[in-house]
CHARMM internal coordinates of N, CA and C (Angstrom, degrees):
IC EDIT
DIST 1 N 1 CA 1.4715
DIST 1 CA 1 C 1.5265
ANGL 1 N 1 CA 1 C 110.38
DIST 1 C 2 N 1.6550
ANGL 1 CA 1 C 2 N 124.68
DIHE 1 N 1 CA 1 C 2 N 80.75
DIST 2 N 2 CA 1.1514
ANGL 1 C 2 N 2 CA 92.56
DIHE 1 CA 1 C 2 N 2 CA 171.40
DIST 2 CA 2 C 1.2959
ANGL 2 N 2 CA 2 C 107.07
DIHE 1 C 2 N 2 CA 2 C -121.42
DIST 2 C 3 N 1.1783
ANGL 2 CA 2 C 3 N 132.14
DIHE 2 N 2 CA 2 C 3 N 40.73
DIST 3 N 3 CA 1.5732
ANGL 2 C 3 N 3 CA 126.77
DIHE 2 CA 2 C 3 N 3 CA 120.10
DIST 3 CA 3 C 1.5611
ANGL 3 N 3 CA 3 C 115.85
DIHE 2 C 3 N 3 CA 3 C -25.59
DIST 3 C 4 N 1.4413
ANGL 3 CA 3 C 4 N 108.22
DIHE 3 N 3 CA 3 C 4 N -76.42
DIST 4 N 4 CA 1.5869
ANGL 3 C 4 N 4 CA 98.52
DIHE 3 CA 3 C 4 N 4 CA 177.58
DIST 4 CA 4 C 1.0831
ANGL 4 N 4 CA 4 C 132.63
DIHE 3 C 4 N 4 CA 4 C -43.67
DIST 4 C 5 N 1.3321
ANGL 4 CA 4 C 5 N 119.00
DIHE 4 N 4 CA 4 C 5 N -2.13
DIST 5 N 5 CA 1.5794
ANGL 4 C 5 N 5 CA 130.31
DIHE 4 CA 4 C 5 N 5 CA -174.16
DIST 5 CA 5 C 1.6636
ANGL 5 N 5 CA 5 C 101.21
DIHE 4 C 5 N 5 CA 5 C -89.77
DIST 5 C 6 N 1.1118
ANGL 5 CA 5 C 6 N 98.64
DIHE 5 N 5 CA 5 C 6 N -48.89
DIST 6 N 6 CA 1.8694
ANGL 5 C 6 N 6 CA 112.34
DIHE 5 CA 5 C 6 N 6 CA -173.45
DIST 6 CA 6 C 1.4628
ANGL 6 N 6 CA 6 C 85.97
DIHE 5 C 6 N 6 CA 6 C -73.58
DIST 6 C 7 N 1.2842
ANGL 6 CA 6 C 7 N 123.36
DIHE 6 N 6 CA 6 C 7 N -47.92
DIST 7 N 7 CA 1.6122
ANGL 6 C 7 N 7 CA 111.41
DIHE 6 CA 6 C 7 N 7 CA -159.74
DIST 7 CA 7 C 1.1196
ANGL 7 N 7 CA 7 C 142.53
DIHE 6 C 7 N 7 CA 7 C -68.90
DIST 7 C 8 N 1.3777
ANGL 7 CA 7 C 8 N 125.94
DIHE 7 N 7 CA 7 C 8 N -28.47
DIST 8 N 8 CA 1.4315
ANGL 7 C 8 N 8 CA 158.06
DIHE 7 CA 7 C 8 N 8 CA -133.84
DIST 8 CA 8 C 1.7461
ANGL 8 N 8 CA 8 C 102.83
DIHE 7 C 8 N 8 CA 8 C 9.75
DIST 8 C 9 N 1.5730
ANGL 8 CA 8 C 9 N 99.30
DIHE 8 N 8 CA 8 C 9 N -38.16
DIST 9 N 9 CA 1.6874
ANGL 8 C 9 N 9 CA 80.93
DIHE 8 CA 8 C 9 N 9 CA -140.59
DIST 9 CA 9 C 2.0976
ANGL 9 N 9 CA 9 C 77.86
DIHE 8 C 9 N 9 CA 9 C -106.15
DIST 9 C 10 N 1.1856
ANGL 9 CA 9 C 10 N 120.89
DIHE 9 N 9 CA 9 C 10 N 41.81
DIST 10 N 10 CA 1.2489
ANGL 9 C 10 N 10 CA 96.58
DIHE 9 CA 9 C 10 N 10 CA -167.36
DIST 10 CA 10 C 1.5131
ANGL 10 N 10 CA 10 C 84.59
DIHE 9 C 10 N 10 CA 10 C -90.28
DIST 10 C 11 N 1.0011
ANGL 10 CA 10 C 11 N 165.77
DIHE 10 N 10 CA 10 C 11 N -22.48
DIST 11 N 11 CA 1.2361
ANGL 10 C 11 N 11 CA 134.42
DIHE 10 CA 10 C 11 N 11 CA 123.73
DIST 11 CA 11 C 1.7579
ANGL 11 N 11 CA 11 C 126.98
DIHE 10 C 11 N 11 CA 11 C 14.75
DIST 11 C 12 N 1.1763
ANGL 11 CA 11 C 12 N 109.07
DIHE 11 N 11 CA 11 C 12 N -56.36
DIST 12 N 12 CA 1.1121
ANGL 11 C 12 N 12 CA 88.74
DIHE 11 CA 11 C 12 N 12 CA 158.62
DIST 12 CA 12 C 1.7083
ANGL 12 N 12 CA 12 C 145.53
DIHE 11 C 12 N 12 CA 12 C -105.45
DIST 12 C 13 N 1.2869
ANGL 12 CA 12 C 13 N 92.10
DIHE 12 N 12 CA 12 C 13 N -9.13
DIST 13 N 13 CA 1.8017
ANGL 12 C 13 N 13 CA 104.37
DIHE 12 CA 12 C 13 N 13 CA 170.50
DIST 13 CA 13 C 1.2445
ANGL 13 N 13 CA 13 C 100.78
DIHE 12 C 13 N 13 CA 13 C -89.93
DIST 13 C 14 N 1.3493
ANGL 13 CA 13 C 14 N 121.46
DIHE 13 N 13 CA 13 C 14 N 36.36
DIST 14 N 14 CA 1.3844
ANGL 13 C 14 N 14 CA 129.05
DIHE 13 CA 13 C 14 N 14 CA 172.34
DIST 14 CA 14 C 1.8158
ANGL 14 N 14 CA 14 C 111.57
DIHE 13 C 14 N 14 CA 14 C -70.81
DIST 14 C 15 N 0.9919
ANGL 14 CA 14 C 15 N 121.18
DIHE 14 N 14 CA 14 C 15 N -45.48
DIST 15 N 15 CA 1.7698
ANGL 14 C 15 N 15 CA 126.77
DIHE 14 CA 14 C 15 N 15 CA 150.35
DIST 15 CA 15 C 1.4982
ANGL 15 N 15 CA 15 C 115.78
DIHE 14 C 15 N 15 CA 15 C -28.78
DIST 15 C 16 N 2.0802
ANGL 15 CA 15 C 16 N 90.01
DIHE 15 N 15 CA 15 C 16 N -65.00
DIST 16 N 16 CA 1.5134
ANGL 15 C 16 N 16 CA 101.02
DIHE 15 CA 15 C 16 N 16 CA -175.12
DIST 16 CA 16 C 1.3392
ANGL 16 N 16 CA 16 C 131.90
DIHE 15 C 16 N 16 CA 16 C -55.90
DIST 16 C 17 N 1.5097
ANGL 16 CA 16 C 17 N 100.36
DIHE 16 N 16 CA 16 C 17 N -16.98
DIST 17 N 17 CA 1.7438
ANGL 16 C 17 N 17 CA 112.02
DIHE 16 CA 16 C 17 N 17 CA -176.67
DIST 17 CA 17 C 1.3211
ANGL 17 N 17 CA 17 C 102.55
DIHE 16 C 17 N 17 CA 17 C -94.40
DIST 17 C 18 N 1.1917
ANGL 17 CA 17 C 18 N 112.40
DIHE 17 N 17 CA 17 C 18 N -23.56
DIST 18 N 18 CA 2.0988
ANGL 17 C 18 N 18 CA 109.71
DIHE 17 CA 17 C 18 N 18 CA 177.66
DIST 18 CA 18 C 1.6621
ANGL 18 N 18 CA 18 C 89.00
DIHE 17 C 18 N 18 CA 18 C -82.45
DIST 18 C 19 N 1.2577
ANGL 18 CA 18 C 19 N 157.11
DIHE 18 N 18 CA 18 C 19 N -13.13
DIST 19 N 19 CA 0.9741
ANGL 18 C 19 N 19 CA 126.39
DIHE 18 CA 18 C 19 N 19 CA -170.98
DIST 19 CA 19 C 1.1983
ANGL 19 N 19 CA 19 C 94.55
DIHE 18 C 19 N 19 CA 19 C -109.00
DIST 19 C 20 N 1.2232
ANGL 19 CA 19 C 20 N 138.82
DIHE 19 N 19 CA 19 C 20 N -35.87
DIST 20 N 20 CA 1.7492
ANGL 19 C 20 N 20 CA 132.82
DIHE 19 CA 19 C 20 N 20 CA 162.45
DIST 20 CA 20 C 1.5170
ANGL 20 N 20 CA 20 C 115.54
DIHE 19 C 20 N 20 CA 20 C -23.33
DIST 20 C 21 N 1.5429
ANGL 20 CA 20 C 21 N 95.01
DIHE 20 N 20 CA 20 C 21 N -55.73
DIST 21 N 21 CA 1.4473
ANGL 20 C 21 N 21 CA 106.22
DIHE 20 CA 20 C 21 N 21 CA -177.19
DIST 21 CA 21 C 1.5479
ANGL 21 N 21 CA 21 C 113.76
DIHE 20 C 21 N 21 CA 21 C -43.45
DIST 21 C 22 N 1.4328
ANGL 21 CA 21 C 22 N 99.73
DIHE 21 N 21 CA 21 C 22 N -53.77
DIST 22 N 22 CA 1.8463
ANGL 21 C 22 N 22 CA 97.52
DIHE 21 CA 21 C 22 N 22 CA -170.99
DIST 22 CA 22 C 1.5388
ANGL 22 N 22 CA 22 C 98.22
DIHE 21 C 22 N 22 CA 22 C -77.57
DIST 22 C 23 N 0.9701
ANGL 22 CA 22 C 23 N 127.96
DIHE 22 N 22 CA 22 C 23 N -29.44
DIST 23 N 23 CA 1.6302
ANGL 22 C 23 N 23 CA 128.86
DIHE 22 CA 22 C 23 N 23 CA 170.67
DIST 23 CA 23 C 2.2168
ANGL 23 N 23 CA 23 C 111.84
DIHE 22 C 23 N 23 CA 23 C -40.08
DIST 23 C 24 N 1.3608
ANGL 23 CA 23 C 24 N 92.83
DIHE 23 N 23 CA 23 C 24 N -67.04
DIST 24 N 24 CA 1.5092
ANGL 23 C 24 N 24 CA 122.74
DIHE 23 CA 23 C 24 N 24 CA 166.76
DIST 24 CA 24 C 2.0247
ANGL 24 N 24 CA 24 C 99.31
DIHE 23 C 24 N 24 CA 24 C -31.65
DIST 24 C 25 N 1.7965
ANGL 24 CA 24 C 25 N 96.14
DIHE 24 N 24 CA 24 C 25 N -67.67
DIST 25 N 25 CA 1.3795
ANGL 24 C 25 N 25 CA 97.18
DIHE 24 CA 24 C 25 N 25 CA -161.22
DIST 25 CA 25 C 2.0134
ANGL 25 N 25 CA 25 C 97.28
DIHE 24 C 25 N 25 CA 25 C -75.44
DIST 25 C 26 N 0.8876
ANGL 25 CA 25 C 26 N 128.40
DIHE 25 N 25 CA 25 C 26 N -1.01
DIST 26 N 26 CA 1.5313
ANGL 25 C 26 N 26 CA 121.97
DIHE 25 CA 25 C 26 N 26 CA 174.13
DIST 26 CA 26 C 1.3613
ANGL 26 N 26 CA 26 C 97.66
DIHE 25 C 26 N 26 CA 26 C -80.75
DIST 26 C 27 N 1.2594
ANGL 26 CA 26 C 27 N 137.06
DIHE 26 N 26 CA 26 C 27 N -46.36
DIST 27 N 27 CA 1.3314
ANGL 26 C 27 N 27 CA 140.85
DIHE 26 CA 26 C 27 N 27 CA -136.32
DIST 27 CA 27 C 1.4476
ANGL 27 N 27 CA 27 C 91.79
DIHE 26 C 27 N 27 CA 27 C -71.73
DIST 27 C 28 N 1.9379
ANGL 27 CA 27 C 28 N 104.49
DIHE 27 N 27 CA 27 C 28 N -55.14
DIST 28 N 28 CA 1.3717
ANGL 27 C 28 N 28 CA 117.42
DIHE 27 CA 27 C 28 N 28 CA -170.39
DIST 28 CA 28 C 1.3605
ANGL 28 N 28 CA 28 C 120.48
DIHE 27 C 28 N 28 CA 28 C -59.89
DIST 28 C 29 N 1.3599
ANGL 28 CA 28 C 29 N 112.48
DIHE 28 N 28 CA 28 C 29 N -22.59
DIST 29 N 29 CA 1.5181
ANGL 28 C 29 N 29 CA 130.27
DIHE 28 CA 28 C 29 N 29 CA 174.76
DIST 29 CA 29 C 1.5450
ANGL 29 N 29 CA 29 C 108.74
DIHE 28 C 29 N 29 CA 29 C -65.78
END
COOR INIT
IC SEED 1 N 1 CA 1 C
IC BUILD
């Protein structure tokens, strides 16, 4: 995991990164 290294707090944009995701997959749509 070294995201968590770069990330510290992705812990908490942990939501924010699941909603990127479907953001990401609309875009591609």
């Amino acid at each position: 995991m070294e995201l968590l290294s770069e990330k510290p707090s992705f812990a908490e944009s942990a939501p924010s990164c699941h909603r990127l995701g479907q953001l990401q997959a609309s875009l591609r749509s």
